[in-house]
C-alpha positions as a printed Julia matrix, in Angstrom:
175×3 Matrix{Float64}:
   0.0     0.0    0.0
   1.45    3.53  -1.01
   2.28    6.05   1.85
  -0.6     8.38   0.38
  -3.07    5.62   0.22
  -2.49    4.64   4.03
  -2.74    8.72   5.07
  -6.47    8.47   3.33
  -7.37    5.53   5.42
  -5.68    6.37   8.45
  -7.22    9.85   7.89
 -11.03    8.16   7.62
 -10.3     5.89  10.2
  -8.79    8.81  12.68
 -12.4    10.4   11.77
 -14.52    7.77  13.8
 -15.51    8.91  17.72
 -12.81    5.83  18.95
 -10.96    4.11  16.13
 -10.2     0.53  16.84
  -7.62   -1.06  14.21
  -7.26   -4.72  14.27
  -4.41   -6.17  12.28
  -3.68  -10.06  12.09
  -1.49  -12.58  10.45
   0.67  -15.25  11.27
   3.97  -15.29  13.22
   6.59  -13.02  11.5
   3.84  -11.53   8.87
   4.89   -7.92   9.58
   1.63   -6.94  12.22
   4.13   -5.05  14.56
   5.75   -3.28  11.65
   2.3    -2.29  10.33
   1.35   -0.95  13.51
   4.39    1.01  14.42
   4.16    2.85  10.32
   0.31    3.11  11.5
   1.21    5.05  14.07
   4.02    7.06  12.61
   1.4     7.99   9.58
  -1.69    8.85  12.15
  -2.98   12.24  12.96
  -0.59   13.42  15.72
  -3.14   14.82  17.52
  -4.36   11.88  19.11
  -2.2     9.03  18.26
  -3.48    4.98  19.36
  -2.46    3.09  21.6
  -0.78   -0.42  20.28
  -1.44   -3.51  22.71
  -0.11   -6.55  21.35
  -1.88   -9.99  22.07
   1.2   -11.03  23.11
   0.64   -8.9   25.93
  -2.64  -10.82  27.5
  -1.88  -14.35  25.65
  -1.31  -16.64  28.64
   1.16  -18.66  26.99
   2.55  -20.51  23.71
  -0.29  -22.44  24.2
  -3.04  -19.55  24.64
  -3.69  -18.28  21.13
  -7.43  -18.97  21.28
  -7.57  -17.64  24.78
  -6.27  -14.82  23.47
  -8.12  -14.08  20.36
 -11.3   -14.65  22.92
  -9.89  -11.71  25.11
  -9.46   -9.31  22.34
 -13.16   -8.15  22.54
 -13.14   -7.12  26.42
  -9.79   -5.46  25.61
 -11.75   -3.18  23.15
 -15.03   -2.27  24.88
 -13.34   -1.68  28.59
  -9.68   -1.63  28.17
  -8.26   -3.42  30.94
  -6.41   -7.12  30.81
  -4.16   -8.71  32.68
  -0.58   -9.11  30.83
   1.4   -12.17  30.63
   4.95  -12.23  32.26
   6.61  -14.67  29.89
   9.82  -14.97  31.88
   7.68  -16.3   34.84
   4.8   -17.87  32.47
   1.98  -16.24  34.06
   0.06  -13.65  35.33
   1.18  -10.0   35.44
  -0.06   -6.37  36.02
  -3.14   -5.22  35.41
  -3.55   -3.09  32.34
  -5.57    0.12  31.78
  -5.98    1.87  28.84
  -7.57    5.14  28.19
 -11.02    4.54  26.71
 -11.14    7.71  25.12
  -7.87    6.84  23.01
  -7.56    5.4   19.29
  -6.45    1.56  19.83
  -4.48   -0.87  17.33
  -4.72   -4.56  18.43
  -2.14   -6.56  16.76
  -1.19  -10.1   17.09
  -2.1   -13.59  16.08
  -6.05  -14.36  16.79
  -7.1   -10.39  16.77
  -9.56  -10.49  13.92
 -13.05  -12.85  15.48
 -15.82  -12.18  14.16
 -16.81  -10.74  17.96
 -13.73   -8.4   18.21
 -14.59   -7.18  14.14
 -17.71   -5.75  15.36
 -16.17   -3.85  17.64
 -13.64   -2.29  15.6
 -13.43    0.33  12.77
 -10.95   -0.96  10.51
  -9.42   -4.87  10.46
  -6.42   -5.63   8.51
  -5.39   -9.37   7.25
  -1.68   -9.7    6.52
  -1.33  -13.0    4.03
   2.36  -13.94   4.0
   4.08  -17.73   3.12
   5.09  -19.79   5.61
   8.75  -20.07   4.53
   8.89  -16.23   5.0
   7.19  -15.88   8.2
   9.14  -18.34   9.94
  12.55  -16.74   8.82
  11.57  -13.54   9.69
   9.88  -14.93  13.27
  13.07  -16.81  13.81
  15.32  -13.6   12.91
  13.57  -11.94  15.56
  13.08  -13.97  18.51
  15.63  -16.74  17.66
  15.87  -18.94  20.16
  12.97  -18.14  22.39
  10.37  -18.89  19.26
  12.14  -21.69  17.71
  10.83  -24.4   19.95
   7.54  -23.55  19.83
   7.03  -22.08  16.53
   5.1   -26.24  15.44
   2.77  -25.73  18.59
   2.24  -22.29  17.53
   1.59  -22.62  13.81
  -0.93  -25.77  15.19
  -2.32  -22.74  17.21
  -3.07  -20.25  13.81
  -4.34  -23.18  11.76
  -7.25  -23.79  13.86
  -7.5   -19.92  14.22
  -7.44  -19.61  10.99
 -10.22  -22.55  10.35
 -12.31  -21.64  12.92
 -12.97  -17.99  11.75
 -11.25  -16.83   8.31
  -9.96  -13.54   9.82
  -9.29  -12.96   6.01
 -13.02  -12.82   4.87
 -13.54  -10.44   8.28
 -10.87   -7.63   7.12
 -11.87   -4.28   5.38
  -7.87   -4.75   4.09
  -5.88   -7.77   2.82
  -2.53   -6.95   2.34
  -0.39   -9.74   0.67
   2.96   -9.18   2.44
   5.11  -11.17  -0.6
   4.07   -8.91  -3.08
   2.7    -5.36  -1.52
């Protein structure tokens, strides 16, 4: 997507009473890039905040949980976060209500959380590419888990076609 074609969006989007952006994808398709140029490109007036799934996923086995979550995280902004050193529960979270949001992660388009949002981006991306770029970034951490994970997506994925639930489906090989 051009630069001036995301400042029209962002710029309709910006326009709604509480924009809510949801962008998903697999592992290493590019969601916490998108949000961060999201951000950078938004009206600086009243920039989003970005909350991660990562953030309230309680563990490499919680995508679902997760994804479930992402709809209370919307309508009252508050969730517990995940302390992956010590694999469980952290702080409590509380967002502004009154501030744009972008959730990004794996499992943040549902069919519950789209109706809460304004705009929901899909990110398509091979496997092959996702993994190298997942791997690049968390190395040794992801590695181990990245099977259990990609089991994780695929019934994500199956369950709910976040794909046919987007406004935007950006193909990441080619755009």
């Amino acid at each position: 997507m051009s630069a001036s074609a995301l400042r029209v969006l962002l710029q309709a989007v910006a326009a709604a009473e509480r924009p809510v952006v949801l962008i998903d994808g697999g592992a290493g398709s590019g969601k916490s890039t998108l949000a961060a140029d999201l951000v950078a490109q938004w009206p600086t007036s009243n920039r989003p905040v970005v909350v991660c799934t990562d953030q309230f996923c309680p563990g490499w086995n919680g995508l679902a949980v997760a994804a479930a979550r992402v709809p209370q995280v919307i309508s009252t902004g508050e969730f517990v976060e995940w302390d992956w050193l010590a694999d469980g529960p952290g702080e409590q979270q509380h967002l502004d209500p009154l501030r744009p949001l972008i959730i990004e992660g794996c499992g943040a388009i549902t069919p519950a959380s789209r109706e809460l949002a304004t705009l929901a981006i899909w990110l398509d991306a091979p496997e092959g590419l996702r993994r190298e770029r997942a791997l690049a970034r968390d190395g040794d951490v992801f590695a181990p888990h990245w099977e259990q994970w990609a089991a994780q997506e695929q019934v994500h994925w199956q369950a709910g076609k976040p794909w046919e639930l987007a406004d935007l489906v950006i193909d990441v090989a080619t755009d």
